[in-house]
N, C-alpha and C positions, 0 to 999 in steps of 0.2 A: 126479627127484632134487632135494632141497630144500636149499640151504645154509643152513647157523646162524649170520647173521650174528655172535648174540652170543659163539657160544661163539670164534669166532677174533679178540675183541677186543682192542686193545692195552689193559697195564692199569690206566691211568685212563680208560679210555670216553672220549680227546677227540675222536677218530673216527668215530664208528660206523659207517662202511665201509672204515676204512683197507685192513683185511685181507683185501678184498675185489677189492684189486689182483692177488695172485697168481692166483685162483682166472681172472680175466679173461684172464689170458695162454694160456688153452687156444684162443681165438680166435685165427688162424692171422693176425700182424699181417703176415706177406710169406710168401706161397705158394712154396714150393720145389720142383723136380723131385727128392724123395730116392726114388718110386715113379717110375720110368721108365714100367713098360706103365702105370700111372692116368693118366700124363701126356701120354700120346703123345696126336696131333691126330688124331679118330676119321675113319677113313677110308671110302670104299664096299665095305668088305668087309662078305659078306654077314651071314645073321644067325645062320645054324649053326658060321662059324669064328669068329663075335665069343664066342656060348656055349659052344665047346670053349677058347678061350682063357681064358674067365672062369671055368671049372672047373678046368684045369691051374693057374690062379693060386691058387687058394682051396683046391687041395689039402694043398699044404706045409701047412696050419694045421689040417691034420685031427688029428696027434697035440697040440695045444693042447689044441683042442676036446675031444678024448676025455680031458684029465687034468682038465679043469676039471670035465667033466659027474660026475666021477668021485667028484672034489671035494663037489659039488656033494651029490653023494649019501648020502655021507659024512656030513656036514655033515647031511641030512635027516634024519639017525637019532641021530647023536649031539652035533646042537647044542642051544642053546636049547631051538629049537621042531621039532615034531614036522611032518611032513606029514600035517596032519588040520586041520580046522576049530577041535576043540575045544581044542587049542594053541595055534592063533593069532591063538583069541578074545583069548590073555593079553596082547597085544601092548598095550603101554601107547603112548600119546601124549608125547613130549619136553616136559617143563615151559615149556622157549624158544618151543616151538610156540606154547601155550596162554597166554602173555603177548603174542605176538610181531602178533598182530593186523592186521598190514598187510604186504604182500611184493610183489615186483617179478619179473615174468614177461618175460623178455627172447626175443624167436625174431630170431635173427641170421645166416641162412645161405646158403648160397650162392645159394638162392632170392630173395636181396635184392640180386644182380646183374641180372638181367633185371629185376627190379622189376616186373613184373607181372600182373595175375590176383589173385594171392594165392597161400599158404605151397604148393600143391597143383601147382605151377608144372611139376616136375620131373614129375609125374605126368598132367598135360592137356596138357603139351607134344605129349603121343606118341598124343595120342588126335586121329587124322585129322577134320579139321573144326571141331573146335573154339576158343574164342575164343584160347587159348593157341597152338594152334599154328598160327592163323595168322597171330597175332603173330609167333612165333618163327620159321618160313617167312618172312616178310616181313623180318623187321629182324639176319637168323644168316643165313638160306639155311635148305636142305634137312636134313634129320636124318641124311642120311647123310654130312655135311660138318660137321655140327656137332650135336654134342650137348650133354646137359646137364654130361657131365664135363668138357666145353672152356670153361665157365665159371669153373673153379678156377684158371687164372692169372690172372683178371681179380678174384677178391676178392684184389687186395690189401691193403685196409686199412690203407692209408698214411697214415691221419687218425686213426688208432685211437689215445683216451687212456683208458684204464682210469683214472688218477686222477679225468679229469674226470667218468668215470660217476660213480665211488666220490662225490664231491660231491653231486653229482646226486641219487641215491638218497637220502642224507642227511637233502639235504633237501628230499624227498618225504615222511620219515617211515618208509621201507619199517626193516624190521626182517629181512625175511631175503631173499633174490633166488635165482630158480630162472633159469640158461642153459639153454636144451635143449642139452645136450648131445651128442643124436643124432634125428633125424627120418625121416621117411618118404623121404628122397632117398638116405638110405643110407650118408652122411658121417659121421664120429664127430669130434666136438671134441674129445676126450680120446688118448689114446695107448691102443692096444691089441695084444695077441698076435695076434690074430685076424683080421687086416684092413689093407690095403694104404691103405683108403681114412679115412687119421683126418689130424687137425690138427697131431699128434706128427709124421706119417713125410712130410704135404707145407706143414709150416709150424712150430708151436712144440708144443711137449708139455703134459701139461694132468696134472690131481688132481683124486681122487674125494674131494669131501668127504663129512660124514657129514650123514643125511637123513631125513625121515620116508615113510614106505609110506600110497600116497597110493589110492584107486581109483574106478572111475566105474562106473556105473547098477548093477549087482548081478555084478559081476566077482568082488567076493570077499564073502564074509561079513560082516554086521554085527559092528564090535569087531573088527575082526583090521586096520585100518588105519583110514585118515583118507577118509570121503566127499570125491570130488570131483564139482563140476558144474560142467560146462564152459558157460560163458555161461548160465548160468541162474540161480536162488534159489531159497528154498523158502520157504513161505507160514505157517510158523510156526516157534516156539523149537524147534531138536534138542537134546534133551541132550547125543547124545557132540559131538563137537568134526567141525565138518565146513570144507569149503574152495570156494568158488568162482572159476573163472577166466578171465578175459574179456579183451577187450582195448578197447585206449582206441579202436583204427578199425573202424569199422562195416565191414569189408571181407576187413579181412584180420590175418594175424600177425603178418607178416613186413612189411616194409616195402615201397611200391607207390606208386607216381608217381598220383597226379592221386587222394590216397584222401580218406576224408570222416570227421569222427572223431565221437565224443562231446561232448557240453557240459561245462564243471565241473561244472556243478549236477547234472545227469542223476547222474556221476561218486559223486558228495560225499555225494549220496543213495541210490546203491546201496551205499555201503563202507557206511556206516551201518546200514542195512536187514541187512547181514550179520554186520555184528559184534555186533548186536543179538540176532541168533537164535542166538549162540554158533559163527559160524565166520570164518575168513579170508577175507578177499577176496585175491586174488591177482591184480595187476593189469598186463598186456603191456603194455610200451611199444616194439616192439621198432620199432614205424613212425617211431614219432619219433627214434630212436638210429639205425637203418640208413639212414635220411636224410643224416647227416652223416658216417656212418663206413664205406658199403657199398662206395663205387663213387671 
């Protein structure tokens, strides 16, 4: 999901991120118990009653699920676009895109509590032997006294100032700023029907703004979205409008103790190289902001 910086401008432009405050407060700035069973401290129960409990949870949300898919369907036949290719070749590109030239990739999540490894944290924790978990072994205890969701009363984010990002960005130049909103850990920063586990129900509520349809290596069709390529470039002009997104630490996404980053110059000369061949560079900072806002 892509935010349009411009279209939520105040209207003389003295801003240019002013409005970029609300959209920040989906980051949960003081974690709350409003989900008691997400919140409880994981215990030595085993791992057939931990999975019968986590489907008795997720049940209540099945008539959700079934109005949206419904929705959904609906929607397929008589929106816009058709479900077929040759419909959603028509998808046009945002004008704000194609001016907007430069953007800020922020990964800010619970994974920036342990601060270490990299974004993939919540997922090599659990893999026996490896570097993460025997970090995590070593500096939590055992997984069966501590998991990865016993990390959510410790993002408090009691240093959190969405103004001073809003600055920040500014004066970066960025033109529009993507939050991940939701990752591979399974967290939603936004409020949802669907899920005990969001920034709404154990911290502050959040909004969907509006975005461009973005996709990576041949997932969808040429002309039915926006090329992405994650940490790479391409070696000459594309005509349609494409995106690249990288990040300033050689390591990681998210933010991570003892990490190693980019030069300017390296930096100054890859945005160039991208906007040159007609796309966005989209560039994470998320190491250098969970530095001073994670922990």
């Amino acid at each position: 999901m892509i935010l349009n910086v411009q279209s939520i401008l105040p209207p003389d432009n003295t801003l240019l991120l002013l409005s970029l405050t609300w959209l920040l407060t989906l980051v949960p700035a003081i974690v709350t118990a409003e989900a008691p069973s997400a919140m409880e401290k994981t215990s030595s129960t085993d791992a057939e009653e931990l999975a019968s409990q986590w489907q008795r949870a997720s049940a209540k949300y099945k008539p959700a699920r079934t109005r949206i898919l419904a929705e959904v369907d609906r929607q397929a036949h008589d929106g816009r676009f058709r479900p077929d290719w040759g419909s959603l070749s028509r998808y046009e590109v945002p004008e704000w895109y194609k001016d907007a030239m430069f953007g800020i990739f922020i990964h800010w999540r619970l994974y920036s509590v342990p601060a270490f490894g990299n974004e993939w944290y919540p997922r090599e924790m659990y893999l026996a032997g490896s570097a993460v978990n025997k970090h995590h072994v070593e500096t939590y205890g055992p997984l069966t006294k501590f998991a990865y969701k016993d990390f959510i009363p410790m993002f408090k984010a009691e240093h959190y100032d969405p103004q001073a990002w809003a600055r920040l960005f500014k004066q970066a130049g960025a033109q529009y700023v993507v939050p991940v909103f939701e990752h591979h850990d399974g967290i939603a920063m936004y409020d949802s029907s669907l899920s005990d586990w969001t920034a709404a129900k154990m911290g502050q509520s959040a909004i969907w703004p509006a975005g461009v349809i973005t996709y990576k290596h041949v997932d969808m069709q040429k002309d039915s979205g926006v090329l992405d390529i994650e940490r790479g470039q391409l070696s000459e002009i594309r005509p349609s409008y494409w995106q690249t997104d990288t990040s300033v630490s050689n390591n990681s996404w998210g933010y991570i103790e003892h990490d190693t980053f980019k030069t300017p110059s390296f930096i100054v000369h890859q945005l160039v190289d991208v906007v040159s061949k007609n796309g966005n560079p989209l560039m994470n900072s998320g190491s250098a902001i969970g530095r001073h806002h994670s922990r």
